[in-house]
C-alpha positions as CSV (number, residue, x, y, z in Angstrom):
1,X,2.3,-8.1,29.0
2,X,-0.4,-5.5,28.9
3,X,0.9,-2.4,27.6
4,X,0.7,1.2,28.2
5,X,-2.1,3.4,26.9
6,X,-1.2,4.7,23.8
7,X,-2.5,8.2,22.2
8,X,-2.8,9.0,18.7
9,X,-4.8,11.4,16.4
10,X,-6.7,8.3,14.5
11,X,-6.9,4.9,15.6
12,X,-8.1,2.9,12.1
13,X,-9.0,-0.9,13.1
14,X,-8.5,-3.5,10.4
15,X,-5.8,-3.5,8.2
16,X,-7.3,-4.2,4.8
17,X,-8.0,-2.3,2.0
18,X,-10.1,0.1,3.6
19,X,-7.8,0.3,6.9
20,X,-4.5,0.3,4.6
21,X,-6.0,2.8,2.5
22,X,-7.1,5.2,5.0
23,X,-4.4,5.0,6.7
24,X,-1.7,5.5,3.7
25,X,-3.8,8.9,3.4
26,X,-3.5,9.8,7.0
27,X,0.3,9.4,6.8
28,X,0.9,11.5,3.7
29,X,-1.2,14.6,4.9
30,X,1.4,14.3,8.7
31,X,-1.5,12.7,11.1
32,X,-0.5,10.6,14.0
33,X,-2.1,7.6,13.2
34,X,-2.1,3.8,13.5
35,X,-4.2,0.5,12.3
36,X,-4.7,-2.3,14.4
37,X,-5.3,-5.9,13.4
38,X,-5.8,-8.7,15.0
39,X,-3.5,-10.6,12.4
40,X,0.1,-9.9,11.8
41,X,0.5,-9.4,7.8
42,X,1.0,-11.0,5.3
43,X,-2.3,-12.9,6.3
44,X,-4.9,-15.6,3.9
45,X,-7.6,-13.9,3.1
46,X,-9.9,-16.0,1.2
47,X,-11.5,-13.8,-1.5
48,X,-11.9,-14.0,-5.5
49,X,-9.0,-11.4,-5.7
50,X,-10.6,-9.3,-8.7
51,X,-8.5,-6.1,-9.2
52,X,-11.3,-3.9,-11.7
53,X,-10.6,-0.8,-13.2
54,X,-11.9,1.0,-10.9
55,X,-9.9,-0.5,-8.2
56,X,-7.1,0.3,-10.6
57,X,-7.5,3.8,-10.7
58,X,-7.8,4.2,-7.4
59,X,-4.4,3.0,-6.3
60,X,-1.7,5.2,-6.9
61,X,1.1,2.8,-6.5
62,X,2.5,0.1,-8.5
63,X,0.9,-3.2,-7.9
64,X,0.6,-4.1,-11.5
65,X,3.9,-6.8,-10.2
66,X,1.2,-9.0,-8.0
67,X,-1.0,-9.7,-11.1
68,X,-1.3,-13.2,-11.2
69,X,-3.5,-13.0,-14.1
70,X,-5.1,-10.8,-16.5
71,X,-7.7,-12.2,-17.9
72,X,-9.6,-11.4,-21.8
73,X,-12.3,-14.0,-21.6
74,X,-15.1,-14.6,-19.4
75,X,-17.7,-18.3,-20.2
76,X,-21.3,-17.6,-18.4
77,X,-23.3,-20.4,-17.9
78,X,-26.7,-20.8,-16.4
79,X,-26.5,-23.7,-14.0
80,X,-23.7,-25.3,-16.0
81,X,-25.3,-25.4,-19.5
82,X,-25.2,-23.9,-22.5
83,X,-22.4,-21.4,-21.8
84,X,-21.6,-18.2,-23.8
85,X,-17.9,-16.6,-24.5
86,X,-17.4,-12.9,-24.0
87,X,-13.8,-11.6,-25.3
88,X,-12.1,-7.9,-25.1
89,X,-8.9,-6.8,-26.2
90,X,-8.5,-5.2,-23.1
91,X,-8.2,-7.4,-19.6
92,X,-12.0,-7.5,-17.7
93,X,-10.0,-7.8,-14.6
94,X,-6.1,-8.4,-12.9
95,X,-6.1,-11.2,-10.3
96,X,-4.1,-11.0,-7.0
97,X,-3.6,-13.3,-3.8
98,X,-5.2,-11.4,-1.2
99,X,-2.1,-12.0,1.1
100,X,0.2,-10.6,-0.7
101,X,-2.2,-7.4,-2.4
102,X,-3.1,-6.5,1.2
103,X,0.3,-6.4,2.6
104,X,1.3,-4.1,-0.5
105,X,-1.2,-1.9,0.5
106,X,-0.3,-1.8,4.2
107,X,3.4,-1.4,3.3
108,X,2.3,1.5,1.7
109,X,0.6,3.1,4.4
110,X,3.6,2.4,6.7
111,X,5.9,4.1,4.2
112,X,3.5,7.2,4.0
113,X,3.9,7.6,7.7
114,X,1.6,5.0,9.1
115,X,2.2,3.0,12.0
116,X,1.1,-0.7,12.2
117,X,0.1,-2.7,15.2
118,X,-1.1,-6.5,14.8
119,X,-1.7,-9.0,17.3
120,X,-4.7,-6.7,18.7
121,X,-8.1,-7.6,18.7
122,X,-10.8,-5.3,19.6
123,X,-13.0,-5.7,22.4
124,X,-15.0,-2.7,22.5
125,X,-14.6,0.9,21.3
126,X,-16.2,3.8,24.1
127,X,-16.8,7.2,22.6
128,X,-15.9,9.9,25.4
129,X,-16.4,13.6,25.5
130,X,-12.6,14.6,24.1
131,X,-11.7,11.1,22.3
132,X,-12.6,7.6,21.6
133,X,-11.1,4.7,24.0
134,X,-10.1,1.5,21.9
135,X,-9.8,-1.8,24.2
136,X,-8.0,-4.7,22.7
137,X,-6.7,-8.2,23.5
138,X,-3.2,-6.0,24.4
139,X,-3.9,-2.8,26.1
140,X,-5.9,0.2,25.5
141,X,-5.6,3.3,22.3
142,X,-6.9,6.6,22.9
143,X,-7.7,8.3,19.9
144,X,-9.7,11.5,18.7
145,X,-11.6,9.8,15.6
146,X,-11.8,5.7,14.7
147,X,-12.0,4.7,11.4
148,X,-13.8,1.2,11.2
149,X,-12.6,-0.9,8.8
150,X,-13.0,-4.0,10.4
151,X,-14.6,-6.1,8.0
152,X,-18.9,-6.8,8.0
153,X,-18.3,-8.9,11.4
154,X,-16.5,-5.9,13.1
155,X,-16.3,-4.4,16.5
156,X,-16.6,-1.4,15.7
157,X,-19.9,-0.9,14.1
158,X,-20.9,-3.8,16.9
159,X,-19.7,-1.1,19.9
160,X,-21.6,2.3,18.4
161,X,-24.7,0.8,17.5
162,X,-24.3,0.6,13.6
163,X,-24.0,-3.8,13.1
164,X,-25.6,-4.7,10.2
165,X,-27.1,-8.8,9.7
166,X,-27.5,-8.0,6.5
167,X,-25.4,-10.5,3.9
168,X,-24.5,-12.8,1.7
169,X,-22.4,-15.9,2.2
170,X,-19.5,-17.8,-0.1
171,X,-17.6,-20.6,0.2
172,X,-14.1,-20.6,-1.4
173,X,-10.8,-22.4,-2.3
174,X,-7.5,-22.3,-3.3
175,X,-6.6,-25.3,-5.7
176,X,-3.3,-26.2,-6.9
177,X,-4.4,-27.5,-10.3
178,X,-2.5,-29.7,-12.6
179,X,-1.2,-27.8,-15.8
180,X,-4.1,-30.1,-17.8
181,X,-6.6,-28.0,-15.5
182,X,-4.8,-24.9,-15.9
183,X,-4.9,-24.8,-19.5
184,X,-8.8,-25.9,-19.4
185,X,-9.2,-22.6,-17.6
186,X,-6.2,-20.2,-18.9
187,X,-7.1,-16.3,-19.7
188,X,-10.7,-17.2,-18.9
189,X,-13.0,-16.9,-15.9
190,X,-15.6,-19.4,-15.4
191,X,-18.8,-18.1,-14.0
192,X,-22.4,-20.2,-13.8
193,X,-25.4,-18.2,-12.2
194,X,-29.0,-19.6,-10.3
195,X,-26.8,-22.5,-8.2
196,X,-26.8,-21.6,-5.4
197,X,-30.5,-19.8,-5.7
198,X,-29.6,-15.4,-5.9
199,X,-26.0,-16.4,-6.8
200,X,-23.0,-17.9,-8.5
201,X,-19.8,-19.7,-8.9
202,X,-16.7,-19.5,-10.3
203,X,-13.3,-20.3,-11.7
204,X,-10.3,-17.9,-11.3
205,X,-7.0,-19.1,-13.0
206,X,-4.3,-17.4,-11.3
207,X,-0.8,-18.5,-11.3
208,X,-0.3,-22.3,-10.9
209,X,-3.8,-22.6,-9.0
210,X,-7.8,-21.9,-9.1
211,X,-9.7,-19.7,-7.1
212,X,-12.9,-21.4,-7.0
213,X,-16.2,-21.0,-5.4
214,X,-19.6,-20.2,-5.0
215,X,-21.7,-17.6,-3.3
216,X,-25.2,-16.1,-2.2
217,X,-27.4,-13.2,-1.5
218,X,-30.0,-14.8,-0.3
219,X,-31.4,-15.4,3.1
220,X,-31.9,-19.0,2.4
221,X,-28.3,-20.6,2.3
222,X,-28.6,-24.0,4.3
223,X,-27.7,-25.6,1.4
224,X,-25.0,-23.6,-0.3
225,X,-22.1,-26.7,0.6
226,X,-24.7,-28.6,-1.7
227,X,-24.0,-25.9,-4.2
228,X,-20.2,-25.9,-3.8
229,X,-20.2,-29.7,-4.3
230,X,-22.1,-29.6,-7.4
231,X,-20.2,-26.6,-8.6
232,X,-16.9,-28.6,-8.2
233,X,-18.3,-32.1,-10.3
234,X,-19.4,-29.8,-13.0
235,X,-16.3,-28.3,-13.5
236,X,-14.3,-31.3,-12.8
237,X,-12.6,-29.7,-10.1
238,X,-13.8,-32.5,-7.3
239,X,-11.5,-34.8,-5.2
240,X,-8.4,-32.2,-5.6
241,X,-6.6,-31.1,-2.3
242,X,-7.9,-28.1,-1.8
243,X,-8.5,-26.1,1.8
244,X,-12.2,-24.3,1.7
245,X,-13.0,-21.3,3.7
246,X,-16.7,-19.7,4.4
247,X,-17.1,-16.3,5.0
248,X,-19.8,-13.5,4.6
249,X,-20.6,-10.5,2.2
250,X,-22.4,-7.6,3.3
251,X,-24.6,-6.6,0.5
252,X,-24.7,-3.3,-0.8
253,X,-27.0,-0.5,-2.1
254,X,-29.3,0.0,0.9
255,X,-29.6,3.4,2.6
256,X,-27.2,2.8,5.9
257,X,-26.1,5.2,8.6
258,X,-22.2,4.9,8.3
259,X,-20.8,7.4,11.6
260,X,-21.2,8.2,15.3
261,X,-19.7,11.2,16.9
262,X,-16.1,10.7,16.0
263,X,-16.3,7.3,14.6
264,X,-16.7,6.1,11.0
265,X,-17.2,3.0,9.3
266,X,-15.7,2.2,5.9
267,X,-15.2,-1.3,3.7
268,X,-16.9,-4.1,4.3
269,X,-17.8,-2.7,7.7
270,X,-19.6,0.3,6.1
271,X,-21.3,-2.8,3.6
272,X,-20.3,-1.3,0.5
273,X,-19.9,-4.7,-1.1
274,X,-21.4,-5.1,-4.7
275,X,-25.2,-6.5,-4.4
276,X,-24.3,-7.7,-8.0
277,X,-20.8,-9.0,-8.1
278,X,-20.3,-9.2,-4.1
279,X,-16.9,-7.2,-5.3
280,X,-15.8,-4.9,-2.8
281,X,-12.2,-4.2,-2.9
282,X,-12.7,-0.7,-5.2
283,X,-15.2,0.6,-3.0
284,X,-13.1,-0.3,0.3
285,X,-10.2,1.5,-1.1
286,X,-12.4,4.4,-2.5
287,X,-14.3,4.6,1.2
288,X,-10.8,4.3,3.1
289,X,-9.4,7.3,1.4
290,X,-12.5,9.7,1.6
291,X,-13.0,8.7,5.4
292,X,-9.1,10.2,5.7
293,X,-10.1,13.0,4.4
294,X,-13.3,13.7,6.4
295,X,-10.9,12.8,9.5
296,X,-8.1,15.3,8.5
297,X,-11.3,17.9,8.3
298,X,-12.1,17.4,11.6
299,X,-9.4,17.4,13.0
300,X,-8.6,20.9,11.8
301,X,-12.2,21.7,12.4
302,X,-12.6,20.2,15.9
303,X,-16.3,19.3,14.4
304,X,-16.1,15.3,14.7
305,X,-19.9,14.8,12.7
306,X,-19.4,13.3,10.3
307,X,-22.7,14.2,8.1
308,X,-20.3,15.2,5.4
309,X,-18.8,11.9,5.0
310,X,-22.0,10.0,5.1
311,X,-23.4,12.1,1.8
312,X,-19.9,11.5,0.1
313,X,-20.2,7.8,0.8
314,X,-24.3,8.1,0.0
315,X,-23.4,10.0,-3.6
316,X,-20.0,8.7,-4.8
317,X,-20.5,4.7,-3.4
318,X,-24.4,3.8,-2.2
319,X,-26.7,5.8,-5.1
320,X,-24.2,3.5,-7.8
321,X,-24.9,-0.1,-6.0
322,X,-28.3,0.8,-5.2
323,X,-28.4,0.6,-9.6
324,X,-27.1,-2.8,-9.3
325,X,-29.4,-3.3,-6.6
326,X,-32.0,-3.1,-9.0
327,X,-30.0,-5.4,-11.4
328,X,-29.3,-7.7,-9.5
329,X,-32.8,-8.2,-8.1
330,X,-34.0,-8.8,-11.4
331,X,-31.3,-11.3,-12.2
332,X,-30.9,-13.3,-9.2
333,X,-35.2,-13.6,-9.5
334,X,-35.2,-14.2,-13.2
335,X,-31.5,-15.8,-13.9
336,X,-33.6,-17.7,-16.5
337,X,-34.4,-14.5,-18.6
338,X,-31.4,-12.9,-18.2
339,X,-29.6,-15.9,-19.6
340,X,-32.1,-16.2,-22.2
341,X,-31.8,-12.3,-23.4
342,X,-27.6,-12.9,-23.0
343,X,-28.2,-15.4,-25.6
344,X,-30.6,-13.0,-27.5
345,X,-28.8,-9.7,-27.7
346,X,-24.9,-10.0,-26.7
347,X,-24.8,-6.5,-26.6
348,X,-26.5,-7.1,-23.2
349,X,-23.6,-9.3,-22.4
350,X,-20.9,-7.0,-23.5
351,X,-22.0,-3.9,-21.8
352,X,-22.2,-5.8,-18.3
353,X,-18.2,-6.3,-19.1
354,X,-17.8,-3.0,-20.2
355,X,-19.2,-2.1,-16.8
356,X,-16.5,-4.5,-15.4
357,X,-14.1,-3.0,-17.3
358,X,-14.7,0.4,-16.0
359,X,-16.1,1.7,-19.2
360,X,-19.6,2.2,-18.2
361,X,-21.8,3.1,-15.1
362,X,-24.3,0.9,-13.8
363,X,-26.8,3.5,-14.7
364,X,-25.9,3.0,-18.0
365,X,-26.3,-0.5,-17.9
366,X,-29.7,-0.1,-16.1
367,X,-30.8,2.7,-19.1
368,X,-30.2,-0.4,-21.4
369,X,-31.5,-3.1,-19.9
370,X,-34.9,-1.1,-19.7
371,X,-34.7,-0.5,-23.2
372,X,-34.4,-4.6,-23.4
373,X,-37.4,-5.6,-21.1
374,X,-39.6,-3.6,-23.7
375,X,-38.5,-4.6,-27.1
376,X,-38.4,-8.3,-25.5
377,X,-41.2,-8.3,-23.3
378,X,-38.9,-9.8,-20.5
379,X,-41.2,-9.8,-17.4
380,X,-44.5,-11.1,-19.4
381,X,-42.2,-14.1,-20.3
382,X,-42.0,-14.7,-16.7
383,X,-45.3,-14.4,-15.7
């Protein structure tokens, strides 16, 4: 049965980190909002599940209880070989089950104030003179401002002009390992760049299973089930039951317009995915919360630009992945010399963990490695 239309101050669509996010914030400052999804939650969401430090800080809640693990050790190879062991005293990351870590966040939001509708795809979002119209698979939302958080396939940015075809791609699974495979792969993460070309796979140990996969940047990815087969011989992971998922990345770093008149993007919609790690849990949480904040603005204002919001984003998210931009363009070129100057100078290798760790900023990383290519002579190497 269709519904009536309903009327709210914000209408966020996607329910994810961003969406969850944002819409905890909305709730705690008193704003009639709601998030629609086209799941209900808890829902599979197949993802690495990498919980950094800077993801850490940003949630102010406890969620230290879905930790799966917390891992000290990390083994980078380069296309399987030769691979080198990085240890810390502190964890580089906490690992969750996206099912369960997404509905904490959405329970969250709901007990802030929130209200949550699932079952409700959308179908088009129409920007009107006093509000936005939100059609769905089960009736119609009027709102003043949209947040879209929708994921990098979403409707929104689809319906206001702002898609994006830029990405990445990954394959993943879930395997439930024997406890011989477990303890091949406890308190470490596996990772082994250049296969598939601009990319890499890896080994998560979680609790009584594997997150594996393999994913890439690059434009050429025909062959990137090729690279997930070969990835699960070499680590000995083939012939298990296991249920594999594709899905995209949006890649990072690139100067993107992120709002229309009362709509904003944030997430994965808004592509603020790590063009190094394809991460992109932090900076969907980080982007959900300032994107409530620019909404509760304007609502108080009654000015629904959103200029503001795109030079928060631009400053606080896009100027520190368009550093690992650079990085990562270097890497995923030369994984060959990168590997070779891990081996050289482990400092190189620790400060890209300190990075991970929250530690360090990517322009620090980048002051380094500059400092590397000289005293090396990286690039003549490659030429």
């Amino acid at each position: 049965m269709i519904e009536a239309v309903r009327t709210y101050d914000c209408v966020v669509v996607g329910a994810g980190p961003a969406g969850s996010s944002a819409l905890r914030q909305l709730g705690l400052r008193g704003i009639n909002a709601v998030a629609i999804d086209k799941e209900a939650f808890p829902r599979h969401k197949p993802c690495g599940g990498a919980i950094s430090a800077l993801t850490a800080r940003e949630l102010d809640f406890e969620w230290q209880d879905l930790a799966e693990a917390s891992l000290h050790k990390v083994e980078l190879a380069f296309k399987y070989n030769r691979p080198l062991l990085c240890e810390s005293d502190q964890p580089f990351a906490h690992f969750v089950m996206r099912d369960r870590f997404d509905n904490r966040l959405l329970e969250k939001a709901i007990e802030a104030g929130g209200t949550f509708l699932p079952g409700r795809a959308v179908t088009g979002v129409h920007v009107e003179e006093d509000g936005v119209r939100v059609s769905t698979t089960n009736g119609e939302l009027k709102a003043k401002v949209v947040i879209g958080a929708d994921g990098v396939n979403g409707q929104v940015a689809r319906s206001i002009g702002l898609f994006n075809f830029d990405r990445g791609i990954a394959i993943e699974a879930e395997i439930d390992a024997t406890p011989e495979l477990m303890d091949r792969y406890r308190d470490k993460v596996y990772l082994s760049y250049a296969d598939p070309p601009w990319g890499y796979g890896w080994v998560f140990p979680k609790a009584g299973r594997l997150s594996v996969g393999v994913g890439t940047f690059s434009r050429r990815r025909k062959a990137i089930k090729d690279s997930f087969s070969r990835f699960l011989e070499q680590t000995g992971l083939a012939n298990l039951p296991m249920k594999v998922y594709g899905h995209p990345i949006p890649t990072g770093g690139k100067p993107r317009r992120i709002w229309s008149e009362r709509v904003l993007l944030a997430g994965d919609a808004a592509g603020l995915n790590d063009p190094l790690s394809g991460e992109g849990i932090a900076h969907a949480v980080l982007s959900g919360k300032t994107a409530a904040q620019h909404v509760a603005a304007a609502l108080e204002s009654g000015d629904f630009r959103f200029e503001g919001y795109q030079s928060a984003i631009d400053d606080r998210i896009v100027a520190e992945l368009a550093r690992a931009a650079s990085i990562a363009e270097k890497l995923y070129t030369f994984p060959r010399l990168f590997y070779w100057l891990f081996e050289k100078s482990p400092e190189t290798l620790n400060l890209y963990f300190r990075l991970v760790r929250g530690e360090i900023s990517y322009a620090d990383l980048n002051e380094h490695l500059a400092r590397q290519f000289l005293r090396f002579n990286l690039f003549r190497r490659a030429n």
